[in-house]
C-alpha positions in Angstrom: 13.4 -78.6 -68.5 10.2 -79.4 -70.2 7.2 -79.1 -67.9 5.7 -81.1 -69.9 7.7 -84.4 -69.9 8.8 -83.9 -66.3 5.3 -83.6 -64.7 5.0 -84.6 -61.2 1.0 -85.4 -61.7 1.6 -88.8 -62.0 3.3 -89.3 -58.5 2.2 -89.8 -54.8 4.5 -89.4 -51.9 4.3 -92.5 -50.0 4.8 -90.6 -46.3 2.3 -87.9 -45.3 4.1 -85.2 -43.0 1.9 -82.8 -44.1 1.8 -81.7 -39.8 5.5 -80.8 -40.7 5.4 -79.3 -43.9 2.4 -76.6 -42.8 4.5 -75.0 -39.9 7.8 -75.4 -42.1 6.1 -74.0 -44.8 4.8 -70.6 -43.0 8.1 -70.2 -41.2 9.8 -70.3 -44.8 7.6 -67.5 -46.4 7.8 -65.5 -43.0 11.5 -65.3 -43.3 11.7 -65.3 -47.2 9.2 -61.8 -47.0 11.3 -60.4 -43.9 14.6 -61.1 -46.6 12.7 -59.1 -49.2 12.2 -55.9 -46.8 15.9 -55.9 -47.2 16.4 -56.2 -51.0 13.8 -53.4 -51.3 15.4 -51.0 -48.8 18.6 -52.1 -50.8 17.1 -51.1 -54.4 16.2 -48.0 -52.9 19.6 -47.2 -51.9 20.8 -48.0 -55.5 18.3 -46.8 -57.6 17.5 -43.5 -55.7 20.8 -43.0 -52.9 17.9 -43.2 -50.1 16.7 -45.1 -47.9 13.0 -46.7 -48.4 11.1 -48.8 -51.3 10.9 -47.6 -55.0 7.5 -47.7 -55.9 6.3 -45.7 -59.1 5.1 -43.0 -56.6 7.6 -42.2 -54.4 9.8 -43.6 -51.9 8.3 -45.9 -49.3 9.7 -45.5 -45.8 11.0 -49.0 -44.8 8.7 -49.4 -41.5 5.6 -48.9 -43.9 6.8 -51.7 -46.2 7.9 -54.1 -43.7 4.3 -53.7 -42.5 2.6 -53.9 -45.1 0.3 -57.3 -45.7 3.0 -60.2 -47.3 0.5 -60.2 -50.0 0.5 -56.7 -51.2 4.6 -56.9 -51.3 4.6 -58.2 -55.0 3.0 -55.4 -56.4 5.4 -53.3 -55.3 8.7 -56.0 -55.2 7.8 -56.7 -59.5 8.3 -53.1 -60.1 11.7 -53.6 -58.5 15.1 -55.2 -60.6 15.3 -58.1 -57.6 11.5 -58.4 -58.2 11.9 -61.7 -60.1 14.2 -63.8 -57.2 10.9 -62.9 -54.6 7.5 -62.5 -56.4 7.0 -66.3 -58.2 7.6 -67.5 -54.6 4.9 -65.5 -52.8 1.7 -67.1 -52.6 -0.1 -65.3 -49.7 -3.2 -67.4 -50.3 -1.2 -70.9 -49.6 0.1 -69.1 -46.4 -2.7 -67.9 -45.1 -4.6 -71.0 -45.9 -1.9 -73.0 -43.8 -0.9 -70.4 -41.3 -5.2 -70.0 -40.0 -5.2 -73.8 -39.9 -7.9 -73.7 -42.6 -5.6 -76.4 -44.2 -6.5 -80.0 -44.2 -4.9 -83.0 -45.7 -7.9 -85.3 -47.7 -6.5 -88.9 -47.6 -9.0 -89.6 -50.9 -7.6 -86.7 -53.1 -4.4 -86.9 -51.6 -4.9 -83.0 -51.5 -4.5 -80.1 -49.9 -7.9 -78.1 -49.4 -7.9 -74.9 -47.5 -10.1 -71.9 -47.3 -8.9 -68.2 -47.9 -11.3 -65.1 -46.6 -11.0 -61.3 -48.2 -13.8 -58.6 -48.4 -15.1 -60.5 -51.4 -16.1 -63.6 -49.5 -14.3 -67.1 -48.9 -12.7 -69.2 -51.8 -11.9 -72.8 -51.1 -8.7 -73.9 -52.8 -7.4 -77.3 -53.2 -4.2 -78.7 -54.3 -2.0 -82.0 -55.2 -0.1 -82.9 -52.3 2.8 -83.7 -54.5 2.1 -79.7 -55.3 2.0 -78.7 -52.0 5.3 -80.8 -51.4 7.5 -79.5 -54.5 5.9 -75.8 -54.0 7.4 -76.4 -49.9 10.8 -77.3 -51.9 11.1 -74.3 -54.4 10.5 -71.8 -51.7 13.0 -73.5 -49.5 15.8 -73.3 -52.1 15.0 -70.2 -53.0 15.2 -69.0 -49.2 18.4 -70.2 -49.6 19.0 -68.3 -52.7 18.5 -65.3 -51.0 19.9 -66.1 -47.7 23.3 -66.5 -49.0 22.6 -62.6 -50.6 21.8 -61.4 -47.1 24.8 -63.1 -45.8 27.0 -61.4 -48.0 25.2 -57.9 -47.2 26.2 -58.9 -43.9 30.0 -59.4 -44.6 30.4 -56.7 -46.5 28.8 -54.3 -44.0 31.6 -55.6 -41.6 34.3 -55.3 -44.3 35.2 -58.7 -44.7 35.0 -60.5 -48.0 32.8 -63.7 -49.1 34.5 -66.2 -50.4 32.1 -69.7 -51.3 35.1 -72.2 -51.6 
């Protein structure tokens, strides 16, 4: 796949349900970080035959992970062997920009603009709706990516084998 001969810049998506996306969105990355409290508490279980989060440090107790902001999980998560099947896919400041309803669709730019706040101030963001759309897309398949891992966990814990056919 060349990035470069398959751009999506030159497209426009002819229906706007970006009311639908923005809900389906946050509800996507809610469940996608919940799946990586898991995989974390798993790593630590493989990597150090206890339970809790591998950091460079020491071993995170589980209820301070799970806690922890969404977007201070990938520092942690890239450190980790499942790091790369979770970090690309979290982008705290599209969430929080469409979770706070800071998000607007612009009919003109056929963008999304939204606003993100930290201790350093506000930054306005704004990005191609087809963007917004294929970014909605690769964190959906990717939830499914890791949804069938957590199903399996869930098998296996019970005894019973997985097979996909």
């Amino acid at each position: 796949w060349d990035e470069r001969k398959h751009s999506l810049d030159d497209f426009t998506l002819a229906q706007k349900r970006f009311d639908l996306l923005k809900p389906f969105y946050v509800d996507c990355f809610e469940t996608f970080c919940r799946i990586s409290v898991v995989a974390a508490a798993l790593e630590g279980i493989i990597l150090r035959k206890a339970l809790g989060v591998p950091t460079s440090k020491r071993l995170m107790p589980l209820d301070e992970f799970y806690v922890k902001a969404n977007g201070s999980k990938p520092d942690i998560l890239k450190q980790l062997p499942i790091g790369d099947i979770f970090v690309p896919f979290i982008d705290h400041n599209l969430r929080n920009g469409l979770g706070h309803h800071a998000a607007t669709y612009n009919v003109k730019t056929d963008s999304i603009h939204f606003v993100t706040e930290n201790l350093s101030g506000q930054k306005q963001h704004l990005l191609p709706y087809v963007r917004f759309c294929e970014t909605v897309v690769r964190l959906y398949a990717q939830l499914e990516v890791v949804s069938i891992y957590a199903y399996w966990l869930r098998l296996s814990s019970l005894g019973i084998g997985w097979n996909p056919n």
